[in-house]
C-alpha positions in Angstrom: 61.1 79.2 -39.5 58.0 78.6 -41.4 54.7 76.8 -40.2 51.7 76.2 -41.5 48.6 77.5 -39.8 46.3 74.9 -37.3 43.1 73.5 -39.6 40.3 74.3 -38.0 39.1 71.1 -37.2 42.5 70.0 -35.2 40.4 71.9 -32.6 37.5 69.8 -32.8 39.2 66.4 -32.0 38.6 65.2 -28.9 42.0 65.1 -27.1 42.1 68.7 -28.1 38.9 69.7 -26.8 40.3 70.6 -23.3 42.9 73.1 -25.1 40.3 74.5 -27.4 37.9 75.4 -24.8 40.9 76.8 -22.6 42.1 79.2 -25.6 38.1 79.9 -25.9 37.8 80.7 -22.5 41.1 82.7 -22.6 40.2 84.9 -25.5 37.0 86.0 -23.9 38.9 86.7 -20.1 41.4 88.9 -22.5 38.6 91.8 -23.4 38.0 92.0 -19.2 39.5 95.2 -17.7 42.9 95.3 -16.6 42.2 94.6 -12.8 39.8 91.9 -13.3 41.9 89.8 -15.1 44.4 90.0 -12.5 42.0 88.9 -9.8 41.1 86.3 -12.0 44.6 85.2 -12.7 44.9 85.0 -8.7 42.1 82.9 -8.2 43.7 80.9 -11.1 46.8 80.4 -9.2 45.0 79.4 -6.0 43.6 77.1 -7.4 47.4 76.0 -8.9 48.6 76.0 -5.7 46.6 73.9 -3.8 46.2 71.3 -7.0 49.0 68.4 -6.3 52.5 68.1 -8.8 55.6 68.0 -9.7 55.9 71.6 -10.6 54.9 72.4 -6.7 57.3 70.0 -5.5 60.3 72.2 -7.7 59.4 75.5 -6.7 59.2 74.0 -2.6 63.2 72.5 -3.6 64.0 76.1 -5.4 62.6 78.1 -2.8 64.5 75.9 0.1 67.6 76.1 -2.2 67.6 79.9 -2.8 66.0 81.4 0.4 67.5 79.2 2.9 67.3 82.2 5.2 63.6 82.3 5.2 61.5 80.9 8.1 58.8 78.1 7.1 56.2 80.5 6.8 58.0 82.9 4.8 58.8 80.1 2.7 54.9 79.0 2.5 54.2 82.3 1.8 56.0 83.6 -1.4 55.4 79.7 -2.8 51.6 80.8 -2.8 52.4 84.4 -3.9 54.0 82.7 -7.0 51.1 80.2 -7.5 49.2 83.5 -7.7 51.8 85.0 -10.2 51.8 81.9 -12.6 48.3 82.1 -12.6 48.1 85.8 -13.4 51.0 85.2 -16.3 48.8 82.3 -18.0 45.8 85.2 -18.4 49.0 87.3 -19.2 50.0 85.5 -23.0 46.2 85.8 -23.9 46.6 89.7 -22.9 49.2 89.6 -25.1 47.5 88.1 -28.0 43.9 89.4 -28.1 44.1 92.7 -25.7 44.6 96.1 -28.2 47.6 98.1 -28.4 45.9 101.1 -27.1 44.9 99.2 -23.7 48.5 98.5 -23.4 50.0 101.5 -23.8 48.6 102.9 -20.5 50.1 99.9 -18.7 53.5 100.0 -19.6 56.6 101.9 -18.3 60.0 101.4 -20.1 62.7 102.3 -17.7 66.5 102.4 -19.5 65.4 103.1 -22.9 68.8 105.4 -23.2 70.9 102.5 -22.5 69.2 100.4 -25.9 69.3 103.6 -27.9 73.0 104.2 -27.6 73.7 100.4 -28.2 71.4 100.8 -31.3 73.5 103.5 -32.3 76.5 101.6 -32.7 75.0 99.4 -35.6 75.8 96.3 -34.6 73.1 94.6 -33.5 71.7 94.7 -29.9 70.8 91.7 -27.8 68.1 92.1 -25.2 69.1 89.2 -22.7 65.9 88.7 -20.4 64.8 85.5 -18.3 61.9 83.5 -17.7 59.5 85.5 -15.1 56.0 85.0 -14.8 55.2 88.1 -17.2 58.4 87.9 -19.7 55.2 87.5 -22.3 54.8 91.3 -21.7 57.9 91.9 -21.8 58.0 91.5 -25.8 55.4 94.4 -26.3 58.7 96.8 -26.3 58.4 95.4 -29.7 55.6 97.5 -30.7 55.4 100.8 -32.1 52.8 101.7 -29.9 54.7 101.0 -27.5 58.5 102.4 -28.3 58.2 103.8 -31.6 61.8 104.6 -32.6 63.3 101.3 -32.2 64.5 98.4 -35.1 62.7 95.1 -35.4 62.8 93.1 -32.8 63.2 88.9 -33.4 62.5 86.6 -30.7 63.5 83.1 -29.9 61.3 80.4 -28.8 61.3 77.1 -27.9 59.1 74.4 -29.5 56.3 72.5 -27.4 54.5 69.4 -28.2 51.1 70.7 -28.6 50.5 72.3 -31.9 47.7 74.5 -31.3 49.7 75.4 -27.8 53.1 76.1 -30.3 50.3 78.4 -32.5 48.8 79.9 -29.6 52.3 81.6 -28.6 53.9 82.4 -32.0 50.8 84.5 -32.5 51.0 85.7 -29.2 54.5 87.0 -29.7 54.0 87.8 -33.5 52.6 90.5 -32.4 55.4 92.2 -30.7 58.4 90.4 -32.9 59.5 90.9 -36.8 60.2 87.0 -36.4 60.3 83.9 -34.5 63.6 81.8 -34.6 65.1 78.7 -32.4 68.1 78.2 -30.7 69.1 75.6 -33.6 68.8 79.0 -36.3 72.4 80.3 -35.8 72.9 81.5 -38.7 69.4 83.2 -38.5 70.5 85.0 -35.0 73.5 86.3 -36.4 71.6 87.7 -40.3 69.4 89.3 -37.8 71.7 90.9 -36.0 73.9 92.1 -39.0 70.7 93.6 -40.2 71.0 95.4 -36.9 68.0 93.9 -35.5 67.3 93.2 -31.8 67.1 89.7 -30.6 64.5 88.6 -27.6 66.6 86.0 -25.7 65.6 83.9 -22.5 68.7 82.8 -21.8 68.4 81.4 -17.8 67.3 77.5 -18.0 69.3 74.7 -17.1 71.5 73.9 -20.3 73.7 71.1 -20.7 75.6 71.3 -24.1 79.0 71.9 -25.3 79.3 75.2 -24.5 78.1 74.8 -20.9 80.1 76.1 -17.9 79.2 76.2 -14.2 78.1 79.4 -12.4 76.9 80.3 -8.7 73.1 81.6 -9.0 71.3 82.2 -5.3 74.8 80.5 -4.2 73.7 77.2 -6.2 75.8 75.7 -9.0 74.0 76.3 -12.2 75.0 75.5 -15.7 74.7 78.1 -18.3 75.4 79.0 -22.2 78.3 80.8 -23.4 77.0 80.5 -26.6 76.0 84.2 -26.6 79.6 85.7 -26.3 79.5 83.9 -29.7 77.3 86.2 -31.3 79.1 88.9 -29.7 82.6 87.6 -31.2 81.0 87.7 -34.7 78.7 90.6 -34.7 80.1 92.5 -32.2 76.8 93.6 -31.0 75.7 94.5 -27.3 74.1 92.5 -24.8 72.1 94.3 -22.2 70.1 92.5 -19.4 65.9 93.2 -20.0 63.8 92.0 -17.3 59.7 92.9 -16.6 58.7 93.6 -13.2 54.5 93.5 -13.0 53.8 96.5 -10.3 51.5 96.7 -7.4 47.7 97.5 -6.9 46.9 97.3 -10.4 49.4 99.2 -11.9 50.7 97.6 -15.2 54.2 96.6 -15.9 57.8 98.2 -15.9 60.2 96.3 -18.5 63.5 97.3 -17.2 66.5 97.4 -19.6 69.9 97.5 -18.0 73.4 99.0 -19.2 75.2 97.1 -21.5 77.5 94.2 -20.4 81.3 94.9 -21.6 82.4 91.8 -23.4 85.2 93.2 -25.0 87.0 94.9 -22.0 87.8 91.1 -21.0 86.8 88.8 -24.1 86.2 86.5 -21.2 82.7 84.4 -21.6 82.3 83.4 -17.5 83.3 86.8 -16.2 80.4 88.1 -18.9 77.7 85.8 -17.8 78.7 86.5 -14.4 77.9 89.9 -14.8 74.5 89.3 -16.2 73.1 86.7 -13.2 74.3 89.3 -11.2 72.0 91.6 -12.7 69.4 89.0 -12.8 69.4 87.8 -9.1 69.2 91.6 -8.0 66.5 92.2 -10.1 64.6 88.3 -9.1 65.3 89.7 -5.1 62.9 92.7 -5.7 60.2 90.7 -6.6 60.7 87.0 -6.0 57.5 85.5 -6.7 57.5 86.8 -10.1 60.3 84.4 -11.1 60.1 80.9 -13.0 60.5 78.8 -10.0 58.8 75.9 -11.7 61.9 75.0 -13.6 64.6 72.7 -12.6 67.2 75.5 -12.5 69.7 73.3 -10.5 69.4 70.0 -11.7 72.7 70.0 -13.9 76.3 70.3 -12.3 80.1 69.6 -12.7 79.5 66.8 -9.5 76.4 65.5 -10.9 74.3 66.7 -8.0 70.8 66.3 -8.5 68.7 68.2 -5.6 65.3 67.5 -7.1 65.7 63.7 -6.8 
């Protein structure tokens, strides 16, 4: 999809002051050394954390929902370990953006690149199927030459905000790392990538409510999900493996983490697939729990028309 580029002088209006000065303020933060930025990004999310909203209110209903196990204080506890997280992934995109290849390449591990060699190999396509953690911006620099060197282009799909110079901010973010940006509503894009034997960059885990919908457990919650994937797969017949980032301890960069390939064929059966793949996801989300999207209404969508966030 084409756009045109942000006049400069969108930036000087004055209801997009607040955005311009964040990006400013951003940009500079960016060219800070690796750890700084991270205790920046906590102080950031501290300061998330104890500001009142909506988006606290979800992640307190996800956490209760998903950790029902956990005592109060645990509870308490990994909600302000991911305030600190979402903090630390909004420094994270202008990492992405501004901060040089060469910086990068000393902060990130690929674990499983055999698995997405042998499914390039096949010529067919490959789907890299992450989901939305605090750091799934980083997870796009596998993208990069710098970064894997011997891999095809890589396409990733995005979602449209209603900010402009936000929408700019990203798809430069992620130009970067991708070939070329598509949305969900470019099928026919999706599929010419992948029969150019391209890899896709696919968030697939929000709450979706179309036509191709169908009800799965996730954390033993009922959670609607697209089959529209095993679509891609039927025409293509390329392979889907799970892709997650993990952000490591004391200062140690990031590990994207590609998984074996899901076997859609052996069963040609769309639930069992997806199955499979929040399997994979909710073992990898248990490792590290404050690094997941809790902000997001995961739940709010069933077959009984249960809404927990009300």
């Amino acid at each position: 999809m084409e756009h045109k580029k942000i006049a400069f002088f969108n930036y000087l209006i004055p209801q997009n002051w607040i955005i311009s000065i964040t990006l400013l303020s951003a940009r500079l933060l960016s060219y800070l050394p690796f750890h700084w930025i991270l205790k920046l990004g906590h102080i950031l999310g501290v300061f998330l954390y104890f500001l009142p909203s909506k988006r606290s209110a979800i992640a307190i209903k996800n956490i209760d929902l998903c950790f029902p196990t956990l005592s109060d204080f645990e509870k308490k506890k990994l909600l302000k370990k991911h305030f600190s997280s979402l903090g630390i992934g909004l420094l994270e995109v202008a990492m992405v953006r501004w901060k040089s290849n060469k910086a990068f390449k000393k902060l990130i591990t690929v674990n499983g690149l055999d698995h997405l060699r042998n499914a390039v190999k096949k010529d067919k396509g490959v789907i890299l199927m992450s989901a939305h953690f605090t750091s799934l911006e980083v997870s796009a620099l596998i993208g990069r030459k710098e970064i894997v060197s011997d891999l095809p282009p890589l396409v990733g799909m995005y979602r449209l905000g209603s900010n402009e110079i936000i929408n700019q901010f990203f798809r430069q973010a992620r130009l970067r790392s991708v070939e070329g940006l598509v949305t969900k509503f470019e099928v026919k894009s999706l599929i010419k990538a992948l029969k150019e034997k391209k890899i896709i960059w696919y968030a697939s885990d929000q709450n979706f409510t179309g036509k191709n919908a169908i009800e799965l457990d996730f954390f033993n919650q009922k959670a609607m999900t697209n089959t529209a994937i095993t679509r891609f797969i039927e025409i293509t017949g390329c392979s889907v493996l799970p892709f997650f980032p993990t952000r490591l301890e004391n200062h140690q960069g990031y590990s994207l983490t590609i998984y074996p390939e899901i076997n859609y064929a052996a069963n040609q059966d769309p639930e069992s697939f997806l199955k499979e793949f929040y399997r994979v996801l909710e073992e990898h989300i248990k490792k590290n729990p404050e690094q997941y999207y809790w902000i997001h209404r995961r739940f709010k969508s069933n077959l009984e028309n249960k809404n927990p966030y009300l």
